[in-house]
C-alpha positions as a LaTeX table, in Angstrom:
\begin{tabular}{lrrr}
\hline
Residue & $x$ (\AA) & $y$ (\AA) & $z$ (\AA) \\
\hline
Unk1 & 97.63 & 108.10 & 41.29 \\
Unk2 & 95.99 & 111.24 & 42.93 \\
Unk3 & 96.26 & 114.17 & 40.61 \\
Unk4 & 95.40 & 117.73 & 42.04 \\
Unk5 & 92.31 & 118.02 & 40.24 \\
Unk6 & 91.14 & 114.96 & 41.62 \\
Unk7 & 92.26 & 115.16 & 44.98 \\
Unk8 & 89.78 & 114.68 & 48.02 \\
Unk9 & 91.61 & 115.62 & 50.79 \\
Unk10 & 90.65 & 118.90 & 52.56 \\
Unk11 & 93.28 & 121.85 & 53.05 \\
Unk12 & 92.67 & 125.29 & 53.73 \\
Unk13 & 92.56 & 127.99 & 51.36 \\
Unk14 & 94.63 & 130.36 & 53.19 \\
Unk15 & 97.39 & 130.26 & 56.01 \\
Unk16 & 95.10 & 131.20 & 59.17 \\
Unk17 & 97.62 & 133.22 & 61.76 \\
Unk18 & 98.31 & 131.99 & 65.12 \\
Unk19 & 96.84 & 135.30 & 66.10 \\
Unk20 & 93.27 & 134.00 & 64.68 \\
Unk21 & 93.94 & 130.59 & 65.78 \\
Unk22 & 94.49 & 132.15 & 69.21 \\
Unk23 & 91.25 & 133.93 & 69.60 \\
Unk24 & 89.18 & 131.45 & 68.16 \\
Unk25 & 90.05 & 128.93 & 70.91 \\
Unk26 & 89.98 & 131.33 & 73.98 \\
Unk27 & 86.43 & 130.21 & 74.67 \\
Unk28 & 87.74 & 126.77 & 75.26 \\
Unk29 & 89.02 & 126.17 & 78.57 \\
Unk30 & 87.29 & 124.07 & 81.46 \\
Unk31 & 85.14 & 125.80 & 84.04 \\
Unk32 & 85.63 & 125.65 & 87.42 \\
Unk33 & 83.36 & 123.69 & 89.19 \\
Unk34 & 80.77 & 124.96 & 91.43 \\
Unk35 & 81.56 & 123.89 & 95.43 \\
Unk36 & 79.17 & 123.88 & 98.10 \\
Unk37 & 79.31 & 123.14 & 101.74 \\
Unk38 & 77.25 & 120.81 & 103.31 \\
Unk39 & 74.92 & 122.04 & 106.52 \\
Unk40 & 75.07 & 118.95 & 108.29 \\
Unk41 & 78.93 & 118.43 & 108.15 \\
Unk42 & 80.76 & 121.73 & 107.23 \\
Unk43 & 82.53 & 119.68 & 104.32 \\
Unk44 & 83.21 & 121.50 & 100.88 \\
Unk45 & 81.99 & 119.22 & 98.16 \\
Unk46 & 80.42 & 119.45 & 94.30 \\
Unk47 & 76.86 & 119.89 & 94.28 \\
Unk48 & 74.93 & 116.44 & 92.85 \\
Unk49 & 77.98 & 114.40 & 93.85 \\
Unk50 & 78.05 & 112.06 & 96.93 \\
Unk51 & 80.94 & 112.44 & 99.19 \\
Unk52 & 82.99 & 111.02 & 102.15 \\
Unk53 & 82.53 & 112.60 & 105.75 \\
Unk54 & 84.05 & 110.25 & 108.75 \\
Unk55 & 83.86 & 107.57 & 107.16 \\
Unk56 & 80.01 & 107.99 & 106.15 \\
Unk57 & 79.49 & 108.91 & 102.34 \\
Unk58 & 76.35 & 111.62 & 102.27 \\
Unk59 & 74.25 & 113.19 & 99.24 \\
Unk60 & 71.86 & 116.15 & 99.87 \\
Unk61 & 73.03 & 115.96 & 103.86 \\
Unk62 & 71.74 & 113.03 & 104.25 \\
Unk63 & 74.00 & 109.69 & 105.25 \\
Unk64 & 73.68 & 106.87 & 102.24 \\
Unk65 & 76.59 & 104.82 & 103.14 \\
Unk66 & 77.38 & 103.92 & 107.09 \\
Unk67 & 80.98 & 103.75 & 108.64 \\
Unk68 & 81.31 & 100.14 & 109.51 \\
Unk69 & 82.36 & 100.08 & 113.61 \\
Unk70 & 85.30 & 98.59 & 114.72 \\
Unk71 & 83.94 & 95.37 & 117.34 \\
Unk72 & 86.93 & 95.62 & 119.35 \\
\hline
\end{tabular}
């Protein structure tokens, strides 16, 4: 059996207010991702992502997947 003077378990020495909690996390929130728009299509998209255009996914402007054609 665990006696205070032998106990291992960490607990603070001192309440901390939700004040002080509070500010302490304000730094913490997500950011908001930077967006740009491609020259070749006009389409908003993340930069260093690839993304879909018509069927056609592009990176850098550039076309790395093709839309397959309908053969009707």
């Amino acid at each position: 059996m665990l006696t205070s003077k032998n106990s291992k378990m960490a607990h603070p020495k001192s309440r901390i207010s939700k004040m002080r909690k509070r500010k302490r996390r304000t730094h913490k929130k997500a950011a908001v991702p930077t967006v740009a728009v491609c020259k070749k299509t006009g389409e908003p998209h993340q930069y260093h992502r690839a993304y879909w255009s018509e069927g056609n996914m592009y990176y850098k402007g550039q076309v790395v997947i093709k839309a397959e054609e309908d053969l009707d």
